[in-house]
C-alpha positions as CSV (number, residue, x, y, z in Angstrom):
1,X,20.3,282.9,202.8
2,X,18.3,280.0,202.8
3,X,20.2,276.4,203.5
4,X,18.4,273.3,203.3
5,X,20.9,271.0,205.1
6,X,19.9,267.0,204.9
7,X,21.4,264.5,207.0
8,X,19.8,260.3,208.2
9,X,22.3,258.8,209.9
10,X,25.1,258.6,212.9
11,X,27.8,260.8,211.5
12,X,25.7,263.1,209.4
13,X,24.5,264.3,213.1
14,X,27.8,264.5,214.4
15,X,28.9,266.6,211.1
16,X,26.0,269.0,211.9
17,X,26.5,269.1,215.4
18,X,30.1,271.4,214.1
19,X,28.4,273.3,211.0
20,X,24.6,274.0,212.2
21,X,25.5,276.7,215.1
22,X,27.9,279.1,213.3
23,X,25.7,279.0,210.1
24,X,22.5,279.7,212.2
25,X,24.1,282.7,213.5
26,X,24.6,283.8,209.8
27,X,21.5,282.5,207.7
28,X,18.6,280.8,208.0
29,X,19.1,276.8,208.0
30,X,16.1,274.4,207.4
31,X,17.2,270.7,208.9
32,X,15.6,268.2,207.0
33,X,16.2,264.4,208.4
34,X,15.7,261.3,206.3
35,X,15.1,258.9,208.8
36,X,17.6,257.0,207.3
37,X,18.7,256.2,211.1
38,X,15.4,256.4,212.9
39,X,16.3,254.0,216.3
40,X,16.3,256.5,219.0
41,X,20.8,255.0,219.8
42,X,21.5,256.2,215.7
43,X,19.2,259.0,215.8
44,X,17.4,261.4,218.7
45,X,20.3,260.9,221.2
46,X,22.8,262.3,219.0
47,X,20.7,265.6,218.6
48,X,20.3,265.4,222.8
49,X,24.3,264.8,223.3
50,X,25.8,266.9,220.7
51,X,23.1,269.7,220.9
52,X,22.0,269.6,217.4
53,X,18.8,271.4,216.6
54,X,15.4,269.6,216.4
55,X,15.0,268.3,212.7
56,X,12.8,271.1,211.2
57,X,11.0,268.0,208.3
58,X,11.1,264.3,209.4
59,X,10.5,262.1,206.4
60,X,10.5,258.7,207.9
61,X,12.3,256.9,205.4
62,X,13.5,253.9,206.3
63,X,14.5,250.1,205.8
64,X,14.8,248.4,202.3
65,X,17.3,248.0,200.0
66,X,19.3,250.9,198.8
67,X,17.5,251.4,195.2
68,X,14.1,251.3,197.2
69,X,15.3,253.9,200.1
70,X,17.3,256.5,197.5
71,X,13.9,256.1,195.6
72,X,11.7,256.7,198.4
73,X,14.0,259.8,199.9
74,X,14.2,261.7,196.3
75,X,10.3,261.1,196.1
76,X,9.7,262.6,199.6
77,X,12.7,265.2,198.9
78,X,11.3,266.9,195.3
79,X,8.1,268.3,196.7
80,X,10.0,269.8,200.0
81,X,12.5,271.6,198.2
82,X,9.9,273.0,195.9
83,X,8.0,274.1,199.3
84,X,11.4,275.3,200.6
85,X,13.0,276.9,197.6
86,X,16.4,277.3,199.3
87,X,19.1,279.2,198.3
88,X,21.3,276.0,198.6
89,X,21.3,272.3,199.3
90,X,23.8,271.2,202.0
91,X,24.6,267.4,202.4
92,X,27.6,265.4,204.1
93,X,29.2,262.4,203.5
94,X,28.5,259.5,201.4
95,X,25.2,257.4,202.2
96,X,21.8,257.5,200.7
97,X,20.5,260.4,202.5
98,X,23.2,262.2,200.5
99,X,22.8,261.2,197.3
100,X,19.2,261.3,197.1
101,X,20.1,265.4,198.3
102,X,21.9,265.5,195.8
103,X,19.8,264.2,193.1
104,X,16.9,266.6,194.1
105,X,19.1,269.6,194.7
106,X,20.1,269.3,190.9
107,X,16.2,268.5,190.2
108,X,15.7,271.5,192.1
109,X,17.9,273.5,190.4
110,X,19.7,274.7,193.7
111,X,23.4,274.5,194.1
112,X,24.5,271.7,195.9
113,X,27.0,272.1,198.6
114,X,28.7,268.8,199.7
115,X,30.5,268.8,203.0
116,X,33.7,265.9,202.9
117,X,34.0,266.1,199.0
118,X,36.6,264.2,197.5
119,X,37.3,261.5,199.9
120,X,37.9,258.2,197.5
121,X,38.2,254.1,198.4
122,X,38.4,253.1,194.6
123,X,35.9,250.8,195.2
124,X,32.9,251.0,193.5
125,X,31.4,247.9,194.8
126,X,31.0,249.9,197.8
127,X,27.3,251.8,197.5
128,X,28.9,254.8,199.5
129,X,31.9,255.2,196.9
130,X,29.3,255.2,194.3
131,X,27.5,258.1,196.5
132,X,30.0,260.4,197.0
133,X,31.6,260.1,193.4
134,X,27.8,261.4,191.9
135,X,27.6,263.8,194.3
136,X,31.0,265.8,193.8
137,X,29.7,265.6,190.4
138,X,26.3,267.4,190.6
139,X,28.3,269.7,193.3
140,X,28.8,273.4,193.0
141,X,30.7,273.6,196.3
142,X,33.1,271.0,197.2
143,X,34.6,271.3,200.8
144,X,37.4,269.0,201.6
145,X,38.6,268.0,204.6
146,X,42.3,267.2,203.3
147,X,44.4,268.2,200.4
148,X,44.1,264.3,198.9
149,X,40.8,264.9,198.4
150,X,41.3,267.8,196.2
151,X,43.4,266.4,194.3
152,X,41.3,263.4,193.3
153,X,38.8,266.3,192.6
154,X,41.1,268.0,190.3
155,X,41.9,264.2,188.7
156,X,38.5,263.8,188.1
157,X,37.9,267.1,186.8
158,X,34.5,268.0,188.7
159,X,32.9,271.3,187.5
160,X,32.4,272.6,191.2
161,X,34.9,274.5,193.3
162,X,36.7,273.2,195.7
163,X,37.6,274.5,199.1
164,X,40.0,272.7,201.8
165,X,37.9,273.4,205.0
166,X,39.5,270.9,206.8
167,X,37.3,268.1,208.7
168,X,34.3,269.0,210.7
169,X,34.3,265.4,212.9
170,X,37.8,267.0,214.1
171,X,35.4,270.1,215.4
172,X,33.2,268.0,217.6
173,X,36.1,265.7,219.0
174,X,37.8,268.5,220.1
175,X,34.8,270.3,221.8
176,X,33.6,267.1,223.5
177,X,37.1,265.6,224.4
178,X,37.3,266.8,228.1
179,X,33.7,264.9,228.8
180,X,35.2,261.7,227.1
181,X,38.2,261.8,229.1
182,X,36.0,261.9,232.2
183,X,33.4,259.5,231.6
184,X,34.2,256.5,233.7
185,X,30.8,255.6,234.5
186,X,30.4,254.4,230.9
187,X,33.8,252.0,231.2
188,X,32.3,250.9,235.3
189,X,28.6,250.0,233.6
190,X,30.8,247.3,231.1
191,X,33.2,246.3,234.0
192,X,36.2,247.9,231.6
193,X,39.3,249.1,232.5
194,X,41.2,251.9,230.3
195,X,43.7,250.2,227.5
196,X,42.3,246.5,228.6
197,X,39.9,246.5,225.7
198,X,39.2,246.2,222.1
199,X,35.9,247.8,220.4
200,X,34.5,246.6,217.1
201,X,31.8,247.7,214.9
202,X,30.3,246.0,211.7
203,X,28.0,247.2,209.6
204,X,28.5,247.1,205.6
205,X,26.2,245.4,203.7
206,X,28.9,243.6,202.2
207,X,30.4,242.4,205.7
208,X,27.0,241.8,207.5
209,X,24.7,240.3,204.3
210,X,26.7,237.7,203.1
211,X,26.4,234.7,205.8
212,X,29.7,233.7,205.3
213,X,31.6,236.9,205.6
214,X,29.5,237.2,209.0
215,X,30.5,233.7,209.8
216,X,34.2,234.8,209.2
217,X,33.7,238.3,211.4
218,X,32.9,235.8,214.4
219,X,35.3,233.4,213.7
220,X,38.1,236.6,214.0
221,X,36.0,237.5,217.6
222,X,36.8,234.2,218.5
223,X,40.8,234.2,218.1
224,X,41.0,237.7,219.8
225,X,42.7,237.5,223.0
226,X,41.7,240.6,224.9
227,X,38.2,241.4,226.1
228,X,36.1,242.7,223.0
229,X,32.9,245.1,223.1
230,X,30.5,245.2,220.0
231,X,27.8,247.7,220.2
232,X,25.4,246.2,217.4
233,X,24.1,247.7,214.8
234,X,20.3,246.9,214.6
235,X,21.0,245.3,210.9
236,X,24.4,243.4,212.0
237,X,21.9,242.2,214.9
238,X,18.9,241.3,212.9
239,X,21.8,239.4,210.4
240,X,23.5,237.6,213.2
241,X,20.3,236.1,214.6
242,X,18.9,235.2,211.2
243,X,22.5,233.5,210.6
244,X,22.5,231.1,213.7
245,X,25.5,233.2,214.6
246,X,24.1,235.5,217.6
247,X,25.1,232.8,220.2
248,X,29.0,232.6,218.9
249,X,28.9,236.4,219.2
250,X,27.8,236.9,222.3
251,X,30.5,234.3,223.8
252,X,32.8,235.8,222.0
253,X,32.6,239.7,222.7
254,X,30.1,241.9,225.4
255,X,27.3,242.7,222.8
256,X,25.7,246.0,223.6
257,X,22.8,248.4,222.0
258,X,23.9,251.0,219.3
259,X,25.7,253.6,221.7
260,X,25.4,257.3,221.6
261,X,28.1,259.4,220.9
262,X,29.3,260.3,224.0
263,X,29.2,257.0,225.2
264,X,30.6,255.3,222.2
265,X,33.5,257.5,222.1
266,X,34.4,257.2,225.7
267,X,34.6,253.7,224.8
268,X,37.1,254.2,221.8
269,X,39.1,256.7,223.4
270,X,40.0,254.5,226.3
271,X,40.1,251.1,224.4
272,X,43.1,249.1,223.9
273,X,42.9,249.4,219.9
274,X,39.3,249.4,217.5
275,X,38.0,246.6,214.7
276,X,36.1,248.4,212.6
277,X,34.2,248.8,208.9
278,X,33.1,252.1,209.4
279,X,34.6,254.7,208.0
280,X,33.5,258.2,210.4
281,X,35.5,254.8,212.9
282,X,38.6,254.9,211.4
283,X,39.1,258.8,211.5
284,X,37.3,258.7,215.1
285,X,40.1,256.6,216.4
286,X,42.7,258.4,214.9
287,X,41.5,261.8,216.4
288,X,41.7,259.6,219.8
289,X,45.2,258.4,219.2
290,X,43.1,254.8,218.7
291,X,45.0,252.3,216.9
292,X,42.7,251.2,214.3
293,X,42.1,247.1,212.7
294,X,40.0,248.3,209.5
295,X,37.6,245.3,208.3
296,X,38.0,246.2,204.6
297,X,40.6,245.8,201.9
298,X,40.2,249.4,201.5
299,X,39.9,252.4,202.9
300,X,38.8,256.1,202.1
301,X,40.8,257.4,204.7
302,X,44.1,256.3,203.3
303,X,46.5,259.2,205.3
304,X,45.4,257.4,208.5
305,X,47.0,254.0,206.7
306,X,49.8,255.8,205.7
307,X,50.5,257.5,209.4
308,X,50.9,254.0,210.7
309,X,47.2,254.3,213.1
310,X,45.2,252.1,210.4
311,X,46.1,248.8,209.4
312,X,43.5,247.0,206.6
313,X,43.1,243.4,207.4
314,X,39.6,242.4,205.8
315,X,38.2,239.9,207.6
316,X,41.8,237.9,208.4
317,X,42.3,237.1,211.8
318,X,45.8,236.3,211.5
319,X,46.5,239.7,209.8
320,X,44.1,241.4,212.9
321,X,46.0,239.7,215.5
322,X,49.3,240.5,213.8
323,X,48.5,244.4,213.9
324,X,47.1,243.9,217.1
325,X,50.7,243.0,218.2
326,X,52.5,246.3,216.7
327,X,53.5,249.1,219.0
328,X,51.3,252.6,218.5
329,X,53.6,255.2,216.2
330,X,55.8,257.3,217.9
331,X,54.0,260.8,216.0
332,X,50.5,261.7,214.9
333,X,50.1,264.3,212.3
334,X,47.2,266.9,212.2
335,X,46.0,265.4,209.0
336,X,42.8,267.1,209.2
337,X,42.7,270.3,210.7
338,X,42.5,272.7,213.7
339,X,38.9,272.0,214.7
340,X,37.6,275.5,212.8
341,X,36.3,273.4,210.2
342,X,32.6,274.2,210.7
343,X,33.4,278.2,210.9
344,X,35.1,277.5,206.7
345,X,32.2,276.2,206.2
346,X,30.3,279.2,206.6
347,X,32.6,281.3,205.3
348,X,32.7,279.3,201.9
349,X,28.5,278.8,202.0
350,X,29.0,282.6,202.1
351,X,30.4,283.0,198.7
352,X,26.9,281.7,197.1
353,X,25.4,284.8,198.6
């Protein structure tokens, strides 16, 4: 069989680094890349770290708004399925590189295969709520990586089957975690001790576009009291600058490059606690026994929330620093899985034979 798996950004290559071995050694896969994340920190060392194979297609699409890129990806998309005729379309997640898969696997007429199905914020404002929604509904194979999300599956009444597979990210953490635990050159480079730091990331358009909601992200840097790190986003950069803000920041927290993924999660594993709006964050830190600030008034990964690792705060610093001061939970459950995820992957592409 034939796979035409698409990913573009930072977690779509971490997802693939736990699903692209085991289904090479069953069927041919054809790794088409967006661009969506073309800077060589979101993109190329993620491929070198996690020893995902070389993009077969580059399409170079990149920048703009999200209308203009979706455009641009299904227009570069139709003509390369055509050329590829797959058996099946495999995408991940919830960004544009997934939806526009999605949209031209229908197009296509190929069944689409959506890795992390399910997963639901309830908030449509959010572009990637509106992605994964659409694409669970062009689906023909939904695999979930807890039982939550098939129930909001079965809620919603999508024509596709769904499969619990459990959560490829869990996979990778597990296979990279004694090189994490080990890399203290990445803490001595910062001058960071392990458990005297926080990390934060912030990237949403919806955090990082609107000048005041930046304005209000430094303000909370400002009233942390332990040392902060902030690897920036080239947006939350390019935003910060434009903004007048880039000074505050940089007095306020060690701003570094976009990290790679080794680096990055030695960083979380051995911080004090994470401020975060990303979501692949949230589930990161909780697979490193992280306590996690979430930047949002919502959250996809809701189970974490419920375990007591993830507390929402928006963008409040009084709320931050009050979670800040709560202990870690005494347990954390195996919400989502053994780290064979990528292997039921397979197994379930296997059915479309």
């Amino acid at each position: 069989m034939r796979v035409a798996t698409i990913v573009g950004n930072r977690p779509q290559f971490v997802k693939a680094a736990a699903v692209s071995a085991p289904l090479r050694r069953r069927h041919d896969e054809v790794l088409i890349h967006t661009g969506q994340h073309h800077d060589a920190e979101l993109s190329s060392v993620f491929f070198e770290e996690l020893d995902v194979p070389t993009p077969d297609r580059w399409l170079g699409v990149a920048g703009g708004d999200n209308d203009s890129q979706l455009s641009r990806m299904r227009v570069a998309l139709g003509p390369l399925l055509t050329e590829l005729a797959p058996d099946a379309v495999l995408v991940y997640g919830d960004t544009n590189s997934t939806l526009a898969g999605a949209l031209a696997a229908v197009d296509a007429v190929r069944p689409l295969v959506h890795v992390e199905a399910g997963m639901r914020s309830f908030d449509t404002t959010m572009p990637e709520e509106r992605n994964r929604v659409l694409t669970d509904q062009l689906a023909a194979l939904l695999l979930c990586s807890t039982g939550g999300a098939i129930d909001h599956l079965r809620e919603e009444g999508v024509r596709g089957e769904a499969i619990l597979v459990g959560d490829v990210m869990v996979d990778v953490a597990r296979a990279m975690s004694e090189r994490v635990r080990s890399n203290a050159p990445a803490l001595k480079r910062l001058g960071l001790t392990s458990g005297g730091y926080l990390l934060t990331t912030l990237h949403r358009a919806a955090n990082v576009d609107d000048p005041e909601q930046l304005r209000t992200f430094v303000e909370l840097l400002e009233a942390l009291h332990d040392p902060v790190v902030l690897p920036l986003h080239p947006r939350t950069r390019a935003r910060l600058e434009a903004a007048g803000l880039a000074g505050r920041a940089a007095q306020a927290a060690e701003l570094t490059p976009p990290l790679g993924y080794l680096e990055f999660a030695t960083l979380l594993y051995h911080a004090k606690a994470v401020l975060t709006d990303s979501g692949g964050v949230q589930k990161e830190a909780y697979l490193a026994a992280v306590p996690c600030i979430t930047l949002r008034d919502r959250t996809e990964w809701t189970e974490t929330v419920e375990a007591g690792w993830n507390t929402l705060v928006g963008l409040d610093p009084a709320a931050a620093l009050a979670a800040l001061a709560q202990p870690k939970p005494a347990s954390r459950p195996e919400l989502y899985g053994d780290g064979h995820a990528g292997e039921r992957v397979v197994a379930a592409l296997d059915k479309l034979v």
